[in-house]
C-alpha positions in Angstrom: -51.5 -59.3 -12.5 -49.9 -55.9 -12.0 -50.2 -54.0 -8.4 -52.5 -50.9 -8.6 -49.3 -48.6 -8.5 -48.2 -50.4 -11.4 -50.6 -50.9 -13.8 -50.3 -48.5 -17.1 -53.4 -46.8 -18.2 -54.5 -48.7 -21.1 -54.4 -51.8 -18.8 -56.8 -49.8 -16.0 -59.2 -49.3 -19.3 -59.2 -52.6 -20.5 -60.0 -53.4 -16.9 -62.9 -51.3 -16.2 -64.1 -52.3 -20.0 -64.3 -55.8 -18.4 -65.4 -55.2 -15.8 -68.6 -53.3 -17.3 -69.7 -55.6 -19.8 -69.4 -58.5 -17.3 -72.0 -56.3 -15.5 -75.3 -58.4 -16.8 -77.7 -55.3 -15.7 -75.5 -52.4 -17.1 -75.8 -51.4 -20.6 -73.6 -49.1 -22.9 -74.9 -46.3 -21.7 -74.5 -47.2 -18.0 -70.5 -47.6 -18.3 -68.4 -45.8 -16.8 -66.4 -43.1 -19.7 -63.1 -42.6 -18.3 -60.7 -40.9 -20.7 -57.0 -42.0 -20.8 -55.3 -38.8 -19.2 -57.3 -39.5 -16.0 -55.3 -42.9 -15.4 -52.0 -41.8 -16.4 -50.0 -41.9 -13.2 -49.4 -38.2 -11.6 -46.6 -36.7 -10.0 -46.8 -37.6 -5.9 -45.8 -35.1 -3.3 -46.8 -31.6 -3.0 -47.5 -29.1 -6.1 -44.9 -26.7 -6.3 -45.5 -23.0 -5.7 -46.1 -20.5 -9.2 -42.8 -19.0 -9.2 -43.1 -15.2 -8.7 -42.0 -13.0 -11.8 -40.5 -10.4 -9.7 -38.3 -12.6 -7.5 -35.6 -12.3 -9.8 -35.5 -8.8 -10.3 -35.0 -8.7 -6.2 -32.5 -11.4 -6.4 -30.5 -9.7 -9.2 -30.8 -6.0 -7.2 -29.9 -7.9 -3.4 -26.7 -9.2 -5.4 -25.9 -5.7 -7.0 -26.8 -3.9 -3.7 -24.7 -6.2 -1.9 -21.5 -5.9 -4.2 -21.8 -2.3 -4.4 -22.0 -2.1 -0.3 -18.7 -4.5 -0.1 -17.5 -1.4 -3.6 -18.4 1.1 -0.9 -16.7 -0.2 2.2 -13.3 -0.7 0.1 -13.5 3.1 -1.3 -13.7 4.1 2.4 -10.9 2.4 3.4 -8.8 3.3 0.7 -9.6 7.2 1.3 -8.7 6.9 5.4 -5.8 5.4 4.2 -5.0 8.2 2.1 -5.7 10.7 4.7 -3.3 8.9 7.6 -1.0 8.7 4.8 -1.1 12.8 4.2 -1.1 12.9 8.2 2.4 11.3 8.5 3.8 13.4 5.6 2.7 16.7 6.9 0.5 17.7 3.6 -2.8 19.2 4.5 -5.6 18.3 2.8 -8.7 20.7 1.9 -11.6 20.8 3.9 -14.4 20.1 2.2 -18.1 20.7 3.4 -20.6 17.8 3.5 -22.8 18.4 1.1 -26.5 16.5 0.7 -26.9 14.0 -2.2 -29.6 16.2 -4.3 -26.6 18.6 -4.3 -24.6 16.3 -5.9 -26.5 14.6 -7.8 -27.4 17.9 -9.6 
């Protein structure tokens, strides 16, 4: 005889069906109706969490936000380069005013 972790769910039903009709007092009626998706054997260990529909929007706009900070940092290396570079060569460079991003942007 199978352990109770092993037996299939056909053999649980042919089980139980014995075990009814060997019942003198119980009739038809009386018996137990299991259906067959209740003893098929189910996944152990904790359910896993609905995935949410916008985590991978914020996964895909961290990864872009972080390769355009490292895009950033390189451009502002590469322009105080550029100004040392005009410093030890004597050119001067025009000033120009800070301006706000709506300005720009416009």
């Amino acid at each position: 005889m199978p352990t109770a972790t092993a037996m299939s769910g056909t053999y649980r039903l042919c089980f139980i069906g014995t075990c009814a009709t060997g019942n003198a007092g119980a009739s038809a009626a009386s018996r137990p109706t299991v259906s067959s998706s209740a003893l098929e054997p189910q996944k152990r260990g904790p359910k896993p969490s609905p995935k949410n529909p916008l985590q991978a929007e914020n996964a895909k706009l961290t990864r872009e936000n972080a390769r355009l900070h490292k895009k950033l940092r390189r451009a502002e290396l590469i322009i105080d380069l550029q100004k040392k570079v005009s410093q030890i060569l004597g050119i001067t460079l025009p000033v120009l005013e800070e301006s706000d991003d709506d300005e720009v942007n416009s």
